[in-house]
C-alpha positions in Angstrom: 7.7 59.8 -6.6 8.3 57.0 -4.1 9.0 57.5 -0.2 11.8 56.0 1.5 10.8 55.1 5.4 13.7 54.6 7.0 13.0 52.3 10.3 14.5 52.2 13.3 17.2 49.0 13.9 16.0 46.5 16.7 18.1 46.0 19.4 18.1 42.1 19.9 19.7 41.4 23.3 22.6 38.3 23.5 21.0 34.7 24.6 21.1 34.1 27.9 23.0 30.8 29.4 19.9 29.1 30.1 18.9 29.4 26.5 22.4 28.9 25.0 22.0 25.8 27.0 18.8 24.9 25.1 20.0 25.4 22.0 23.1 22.9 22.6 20.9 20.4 23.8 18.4 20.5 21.0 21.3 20.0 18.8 22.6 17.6 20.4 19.3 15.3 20.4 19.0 16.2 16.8 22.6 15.3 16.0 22.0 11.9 18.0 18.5 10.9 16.6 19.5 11.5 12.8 23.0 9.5 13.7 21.0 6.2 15.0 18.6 6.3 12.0 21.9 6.5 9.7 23.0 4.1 11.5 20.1 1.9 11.2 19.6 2.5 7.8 23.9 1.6 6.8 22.2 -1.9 8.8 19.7 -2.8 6.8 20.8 -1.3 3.6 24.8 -2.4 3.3 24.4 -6.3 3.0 21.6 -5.3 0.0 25.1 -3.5 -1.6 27.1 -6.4 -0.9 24.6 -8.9 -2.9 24.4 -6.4 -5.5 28.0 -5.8 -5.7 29.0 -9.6 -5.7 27.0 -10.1 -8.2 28.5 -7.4 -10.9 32.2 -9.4 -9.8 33.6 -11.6 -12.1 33.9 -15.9 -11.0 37.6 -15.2 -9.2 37.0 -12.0 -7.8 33.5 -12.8 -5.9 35.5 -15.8 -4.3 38.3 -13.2 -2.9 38.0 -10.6 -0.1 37.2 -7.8 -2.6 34.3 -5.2 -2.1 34.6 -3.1 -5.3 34.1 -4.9 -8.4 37.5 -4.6 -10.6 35.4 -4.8 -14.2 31.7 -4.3 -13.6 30.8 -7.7 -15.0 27.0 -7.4 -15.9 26.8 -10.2 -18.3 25.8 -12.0 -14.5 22.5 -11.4 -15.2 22.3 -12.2 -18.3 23.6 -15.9 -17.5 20.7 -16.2 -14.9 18.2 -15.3 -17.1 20.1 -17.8 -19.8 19.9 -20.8 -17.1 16.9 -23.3 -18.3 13.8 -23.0 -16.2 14.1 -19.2 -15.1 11.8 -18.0 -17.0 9.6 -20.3 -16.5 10.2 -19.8 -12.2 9.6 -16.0 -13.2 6.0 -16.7 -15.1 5.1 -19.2 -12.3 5.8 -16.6 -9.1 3.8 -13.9 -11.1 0.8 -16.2 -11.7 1.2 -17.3 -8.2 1.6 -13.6 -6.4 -0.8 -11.9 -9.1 -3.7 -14.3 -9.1 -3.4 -15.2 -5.6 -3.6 -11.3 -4.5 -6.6 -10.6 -6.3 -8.5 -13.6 -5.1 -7.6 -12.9 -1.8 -8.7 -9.1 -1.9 -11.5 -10.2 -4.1 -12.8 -12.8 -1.6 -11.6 -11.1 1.7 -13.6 -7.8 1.1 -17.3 -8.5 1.6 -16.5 -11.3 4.3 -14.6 -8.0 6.1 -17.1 -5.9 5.8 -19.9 -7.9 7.1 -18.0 -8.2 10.3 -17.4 -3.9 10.2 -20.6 -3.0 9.5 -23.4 -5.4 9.8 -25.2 -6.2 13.0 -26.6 -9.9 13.0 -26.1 -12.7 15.4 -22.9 -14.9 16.0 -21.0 -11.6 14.6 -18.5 -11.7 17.9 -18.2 -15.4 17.1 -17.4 -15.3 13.6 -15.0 -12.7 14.3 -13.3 -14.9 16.8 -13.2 -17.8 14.6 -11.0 -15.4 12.3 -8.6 -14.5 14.8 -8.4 -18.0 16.1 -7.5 -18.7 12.4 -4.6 -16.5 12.2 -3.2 -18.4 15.5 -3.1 -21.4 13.4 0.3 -22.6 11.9 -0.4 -23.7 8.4 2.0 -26.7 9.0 -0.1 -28.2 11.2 -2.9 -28.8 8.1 -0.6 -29.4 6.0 -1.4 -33.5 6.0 -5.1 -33.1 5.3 -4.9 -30.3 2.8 -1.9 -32.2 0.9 -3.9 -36.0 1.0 -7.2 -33.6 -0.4 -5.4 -31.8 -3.1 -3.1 -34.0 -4.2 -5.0 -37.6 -3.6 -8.4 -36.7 -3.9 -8.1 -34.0 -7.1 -4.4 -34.8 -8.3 -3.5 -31.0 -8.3 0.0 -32.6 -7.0 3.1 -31.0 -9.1 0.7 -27.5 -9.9 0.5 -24.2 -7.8 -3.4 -24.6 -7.9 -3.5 -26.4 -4.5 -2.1 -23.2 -3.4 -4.0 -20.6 -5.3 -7.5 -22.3 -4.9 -7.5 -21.5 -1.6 -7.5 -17.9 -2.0 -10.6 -17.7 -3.4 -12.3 -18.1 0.1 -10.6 -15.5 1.8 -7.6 -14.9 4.0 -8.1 -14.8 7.7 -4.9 -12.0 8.1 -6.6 -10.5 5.5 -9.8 -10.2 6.5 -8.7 -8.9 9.8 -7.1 -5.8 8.6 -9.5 -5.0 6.1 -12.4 -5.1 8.9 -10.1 -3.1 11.6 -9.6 -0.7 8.8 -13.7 -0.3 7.5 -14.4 0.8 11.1 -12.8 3.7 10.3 -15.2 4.6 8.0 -17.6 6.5 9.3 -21.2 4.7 9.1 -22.8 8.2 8.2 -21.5 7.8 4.8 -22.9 4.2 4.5 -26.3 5.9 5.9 -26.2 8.6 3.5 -26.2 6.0 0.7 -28.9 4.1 1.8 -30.9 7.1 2.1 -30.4 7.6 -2.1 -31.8 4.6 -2.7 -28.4 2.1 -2.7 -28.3 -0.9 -2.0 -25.5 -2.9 0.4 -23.5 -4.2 -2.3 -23.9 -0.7 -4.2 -23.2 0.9 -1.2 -19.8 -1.5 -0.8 -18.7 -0.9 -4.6 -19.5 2.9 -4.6 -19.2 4.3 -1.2 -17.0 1.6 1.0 -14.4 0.4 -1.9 -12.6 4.0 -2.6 -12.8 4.7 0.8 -10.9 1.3 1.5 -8.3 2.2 -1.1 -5.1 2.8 1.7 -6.0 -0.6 3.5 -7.0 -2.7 0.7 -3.1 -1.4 -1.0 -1.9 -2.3 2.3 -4.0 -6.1 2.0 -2.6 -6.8 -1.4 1.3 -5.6 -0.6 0.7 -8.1 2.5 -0.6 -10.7 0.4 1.8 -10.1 -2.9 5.3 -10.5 -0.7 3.5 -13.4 1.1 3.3 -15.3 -2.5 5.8 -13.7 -3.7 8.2 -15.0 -1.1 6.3 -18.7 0.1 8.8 -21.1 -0.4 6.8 -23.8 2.0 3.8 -24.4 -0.4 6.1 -24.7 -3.4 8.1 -27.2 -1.8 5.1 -29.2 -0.5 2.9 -29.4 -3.8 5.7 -28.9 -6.8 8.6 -30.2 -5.7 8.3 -33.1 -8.3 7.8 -30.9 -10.9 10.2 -28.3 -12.3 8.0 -26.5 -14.7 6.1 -25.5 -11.7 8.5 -24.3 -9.6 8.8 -20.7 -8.3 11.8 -18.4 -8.1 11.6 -18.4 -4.4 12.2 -22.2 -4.2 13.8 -22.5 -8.3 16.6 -20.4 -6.3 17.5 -23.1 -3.7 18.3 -25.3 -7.0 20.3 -22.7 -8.6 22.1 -22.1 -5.7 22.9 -26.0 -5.5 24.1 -26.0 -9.3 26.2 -22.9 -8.9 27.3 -23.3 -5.3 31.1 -21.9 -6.3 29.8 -19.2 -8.7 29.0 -16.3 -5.6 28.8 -14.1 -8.9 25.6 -15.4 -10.1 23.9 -16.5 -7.2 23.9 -13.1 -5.9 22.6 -12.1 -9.5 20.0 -14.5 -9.2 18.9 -13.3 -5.5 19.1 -9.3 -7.0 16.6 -10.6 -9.7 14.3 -12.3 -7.3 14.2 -9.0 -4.5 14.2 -6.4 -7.1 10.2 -6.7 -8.0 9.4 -6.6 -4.3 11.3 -3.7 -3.6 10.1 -1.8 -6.7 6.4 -2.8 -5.6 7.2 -1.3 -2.0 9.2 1.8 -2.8 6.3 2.7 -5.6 3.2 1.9 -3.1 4.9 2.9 0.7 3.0 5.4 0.9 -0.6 3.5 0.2 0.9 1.2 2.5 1.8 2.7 5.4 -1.4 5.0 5.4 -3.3 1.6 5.2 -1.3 0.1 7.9 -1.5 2.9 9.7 -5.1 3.4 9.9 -5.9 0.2 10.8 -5.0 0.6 14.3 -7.4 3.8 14.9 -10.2 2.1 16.0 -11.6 -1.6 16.6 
């Protein structure tokens, strides 16, 4: 047999003015933040619609004032993909981004965290010289590198002048990586030590998936970089087609099909899709990375 407790009602008294006031005001501010980041966002999002919608219009309708495709023609992309060479710009941009981002991690790691988490003279100095290396436009070595790789090896009309390099480190790269390992508390590196590991066991077992967040953050960096260089392309394989990239395979497509808005909006969708998938999959690993690099240093 159950009980029923009947409680008493509380009396809540009406708000006063003061916090009636309060309460308009806090909606207010949150009724103006969340309409500037709308805002914001309809900025930076909209002209990604209007490529993407441009490029599903047919040859007439993308050179009229329309917005909304009449017949959603996507046959566009097809007809990239069908135009010689864009395949090839495709495999060339993915040896060039892929390769070149895991030489770069692969190189910029141990350099990084020597400068974190060794102590030996000329540390101060050597992290200076890798700052002063970041302040240092790469046009203005562009003469000697392109007279050694192309005179000197004859790597002229091949990405290798520009993926060679990356084997020996990037100075961004090894900047963020180091501010990030300083984070890491040297307790742990101690620890390890203690059971007998060594400092490159101690990198590849204690330091590495620690390092996870900023070496994500690295690679995105170092990915959109390649992914995007059109300078380098245009310096080393200009005179050769089958070793062009999409970034710079683009420019010629646009050139060839300078009345067709249709398909050179389908042809820019196809190059910024893989960025944006790599981003919107690994923000989160990114921004954590990013983030965290500023904590200490």
């Amino acid at each position: 047999m159950t009980q029923v407790l009947d409680k008493p009602l509380e009396w809540k008294a009406p708000p006063s003015p003061a916090e009636r006031t309060a309460h308009r005001r806090a909606l207010l501010e949150w009724v103006a933040i969340h309409s500037v980041g709308i805002a914001a966002a309809l900025f930076f999002t909209l002209p990604f619609v209007f490529v993407l919608l441009t490029s599903l219009m047919s040859d007439s309708q993308a050179l009229s004032r329309d917005l909304i495709p009449h017949t959603w023609e996507w046959g566009n992309y097809a007809k990239v993909f069908d135009t010689p060479g864009f395949l090839t710009w495709w495999k060339n941009t993915l040896l060039y981004a892929g390769l070149g981002t895991v030489l770069t991690v692969v190189s910029s790691i141990p350099v990084a965290y020597a400068l974190a988490k060794f102590r030996f003279r000329g540390r101060n100095l050597a992290l200076m010289l890798v700052i002063s290396m970041m302040m240092l436009p790469p046009q203005v070595v562009i003469i000697p590198m392109y007279l050694f790789w192309a005179k000197q090896l004859d790597l002229s009309g091949t990405l290798w002048p520009l993926i060679i390099p990356m084997a020996f480190g990037d100075a961004f790269s090894i900047f963020l990586l180091r501010q990030f390992l300083t984070t890491i508390p040297d307790e742990y590196l101690d620890a390890a030590r203690v059971d007998g590991c060594g400092d490159l066991r101690t990198l590849l077992k204690v330091v590495l998936p620690m390092a996870r967040p900023g070496i994500a953050a690295v690679a995105l960096f170092q990915f959109f970089y390649a992914w995007n260089d059109y300078f380098g392309p245009q310096i080393y394989a200009s005179e050769n087609p089958g070793a062009w990239t999409l970034s710079y395979g683009l420019e010629s497509f646009k050139g060839a099909h300078h009345t067709d808005w249709n398909l050179t909006m389908a042809a820019t969708v196809l190059v910024m899709a893989p960025v944006i998938l790599v981003f919107f999959f690994a923000q989160k690993a990114f921004v954590e990375g990013v983030t965290l690099t500023g904590v200490k240093g």
